[in-house]
C-alpha positions as CSV (number, residue, x, y, z in Angstrom):
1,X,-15.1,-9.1,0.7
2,X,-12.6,-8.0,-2.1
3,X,-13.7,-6.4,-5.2
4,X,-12.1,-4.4,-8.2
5,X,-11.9,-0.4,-7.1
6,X,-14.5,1.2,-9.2
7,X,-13.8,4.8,-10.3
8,X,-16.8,5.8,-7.9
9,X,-15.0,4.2,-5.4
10,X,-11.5,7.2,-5.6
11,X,-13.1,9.7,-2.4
12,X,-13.8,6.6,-0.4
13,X,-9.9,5.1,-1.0
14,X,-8.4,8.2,-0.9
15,X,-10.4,8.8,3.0
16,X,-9.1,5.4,3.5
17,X,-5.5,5.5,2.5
18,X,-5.0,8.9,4.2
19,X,-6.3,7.8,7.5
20,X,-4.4,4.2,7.5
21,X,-1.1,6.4,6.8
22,X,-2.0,8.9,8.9
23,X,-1.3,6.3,12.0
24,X,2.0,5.7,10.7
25,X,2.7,9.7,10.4
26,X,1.6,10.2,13.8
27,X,3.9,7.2,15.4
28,X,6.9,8.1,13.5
29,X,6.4,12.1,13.6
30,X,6.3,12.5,9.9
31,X,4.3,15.4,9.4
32,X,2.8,17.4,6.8
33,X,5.2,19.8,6.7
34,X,8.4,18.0,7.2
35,X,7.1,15.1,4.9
36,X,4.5,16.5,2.2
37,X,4.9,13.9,-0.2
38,X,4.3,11.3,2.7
39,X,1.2,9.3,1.5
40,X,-1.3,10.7,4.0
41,X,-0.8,14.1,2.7
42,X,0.1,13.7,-0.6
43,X,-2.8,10.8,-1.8
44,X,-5.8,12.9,-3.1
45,X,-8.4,12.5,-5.7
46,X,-6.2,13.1,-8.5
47,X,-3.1,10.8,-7.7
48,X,-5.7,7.9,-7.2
49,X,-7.8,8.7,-10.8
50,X,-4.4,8.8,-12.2
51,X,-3.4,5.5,-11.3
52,X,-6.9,4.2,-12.1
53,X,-7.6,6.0,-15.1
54,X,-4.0,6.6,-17.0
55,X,-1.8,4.2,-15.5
56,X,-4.3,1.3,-15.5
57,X,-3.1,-0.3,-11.9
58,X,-4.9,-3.0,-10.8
59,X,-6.6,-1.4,-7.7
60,X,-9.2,-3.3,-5.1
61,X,-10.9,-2.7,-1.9
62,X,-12.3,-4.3,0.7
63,X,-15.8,-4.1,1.7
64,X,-17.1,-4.4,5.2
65,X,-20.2,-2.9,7.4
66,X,-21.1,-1.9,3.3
67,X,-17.5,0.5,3.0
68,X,-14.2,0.6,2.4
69,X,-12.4,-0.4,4.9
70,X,-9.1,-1.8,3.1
71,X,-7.1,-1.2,-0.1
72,X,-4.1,-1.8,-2.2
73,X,-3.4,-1.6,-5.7
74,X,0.0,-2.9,-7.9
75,X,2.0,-1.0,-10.5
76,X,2.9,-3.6,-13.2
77,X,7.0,-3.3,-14.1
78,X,8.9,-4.4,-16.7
79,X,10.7,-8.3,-16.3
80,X,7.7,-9.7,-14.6
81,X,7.6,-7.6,-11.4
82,X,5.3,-5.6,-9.9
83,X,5.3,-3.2,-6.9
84,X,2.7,-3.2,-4.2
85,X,1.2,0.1,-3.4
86,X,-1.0,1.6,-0.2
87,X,-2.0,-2.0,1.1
88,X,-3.9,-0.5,3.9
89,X,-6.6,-0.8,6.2
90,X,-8.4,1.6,8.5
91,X,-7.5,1.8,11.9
92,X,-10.7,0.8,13.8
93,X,-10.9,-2.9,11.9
94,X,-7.1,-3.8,11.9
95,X,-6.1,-7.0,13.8
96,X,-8.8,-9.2,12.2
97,X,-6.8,-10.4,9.2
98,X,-7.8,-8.1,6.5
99,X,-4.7,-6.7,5.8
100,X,-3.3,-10.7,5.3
101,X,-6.3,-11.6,3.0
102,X,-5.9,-8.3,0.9
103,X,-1.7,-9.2,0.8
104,X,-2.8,-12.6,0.3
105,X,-5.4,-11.4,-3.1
106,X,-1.8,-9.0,-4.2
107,X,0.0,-12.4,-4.2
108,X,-2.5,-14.5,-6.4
109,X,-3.7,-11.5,-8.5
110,X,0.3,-10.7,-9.6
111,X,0.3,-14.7,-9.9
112,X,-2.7,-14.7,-12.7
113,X,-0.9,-11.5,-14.4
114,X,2.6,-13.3,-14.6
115,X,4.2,-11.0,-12.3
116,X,7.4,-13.2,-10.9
117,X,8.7,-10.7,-8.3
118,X,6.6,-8.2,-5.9
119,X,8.0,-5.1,-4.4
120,X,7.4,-2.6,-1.7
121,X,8.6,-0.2,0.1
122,X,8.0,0.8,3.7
123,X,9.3,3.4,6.6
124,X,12.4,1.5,7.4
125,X,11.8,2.6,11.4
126,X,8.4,0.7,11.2
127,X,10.1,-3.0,12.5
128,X,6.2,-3.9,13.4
129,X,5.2,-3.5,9.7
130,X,8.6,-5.1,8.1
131,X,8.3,-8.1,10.8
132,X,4.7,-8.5,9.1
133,X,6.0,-8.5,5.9
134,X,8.7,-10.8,6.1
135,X,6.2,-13.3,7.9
136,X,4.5,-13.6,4.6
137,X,7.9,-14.2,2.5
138,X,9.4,-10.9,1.7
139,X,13.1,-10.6,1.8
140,X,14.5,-7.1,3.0
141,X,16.9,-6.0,0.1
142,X,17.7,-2.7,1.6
143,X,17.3,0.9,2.6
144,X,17.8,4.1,1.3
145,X,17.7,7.7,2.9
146,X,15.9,10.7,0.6
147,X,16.1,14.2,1.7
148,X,12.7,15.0,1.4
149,X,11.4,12.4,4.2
150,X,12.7,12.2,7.6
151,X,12.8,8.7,7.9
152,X,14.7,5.9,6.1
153,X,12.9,4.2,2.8
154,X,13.2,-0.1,3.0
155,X,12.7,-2.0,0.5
156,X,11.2,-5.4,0.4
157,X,10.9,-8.5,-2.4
158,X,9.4,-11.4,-2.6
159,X,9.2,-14.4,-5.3
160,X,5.3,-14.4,-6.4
């Protein structure tokens, strides 16, 4: 089940958002120290009530087993767009569609908020995760290389 994230709910996404990414980190050897602003070591209470609480992003979760097993939340943009953050789920219940149905809730939740065009960004390297991606519409638009992460950043769109 998807729900709104409740402020209540910030330890229990932030457990969950560090150990989705934290999959990634290991595959890809981005590390804490190489990578500190990498999402599983830079997400912590804070970041998430700041989002929640001063940026006002539309954040949700979803529920299984009675926790938090999945997550995601948008960033509303100027001109109708909006960028899709930390769509994640935890490792032990991947591969049974919950990442699709929380994408899936992105796409008609930007819809009802008039967002025309979603972004996101991704470790370029991960081909598994842009191949997903792309299967549900997004268009790679390009790539660029930061010195403070050891892998390349892509960037993906899609019409909402």
């Amino acid at each position: 089940m998807i729900r709104e994230m409740e402020r209540s709910d910030i330890p229990a996404c932030v457990d969950v958002i560090r150990a989705a990414f934290a999959t990634v980190a290991d595959e890809f050897g981005i590390t804490a120290e190489n990578a500190p602003r990498f999402t599983a070591f830079a997400t912590d209470k804070m970041r998430i009530e700041w989002h929640f609480l001063h940026e006002k992003r539309p954040m949700f979760v979803y529920m299984m087993d009675g926790q938090i097993v999945g997550y995601y939340s948008l960033m509303m943009m100027e001109n109708n767009a909006c960028e899709l953050n930390n769509l994640c789920v935890l490792p032990a219940y991947r591969h049974n569609g919950i990442g699709a149905q929380l994408l899936q809730h992105a796409f008609q939740y930007a819809k009802v908020q008039n967002c025309k065009v979603m972004n996101i960004g991704i470790v370029e390297e991960n081909q598994v995760l842009r191949k997903w991606y792309e299967s549900f519409g997004f268009v790679h638009t390009g790539t660029k290389k930061v010195d403070f992460f050891p892998f390349t950043c892509g960037y993906l769109v899609r019409q909402v």
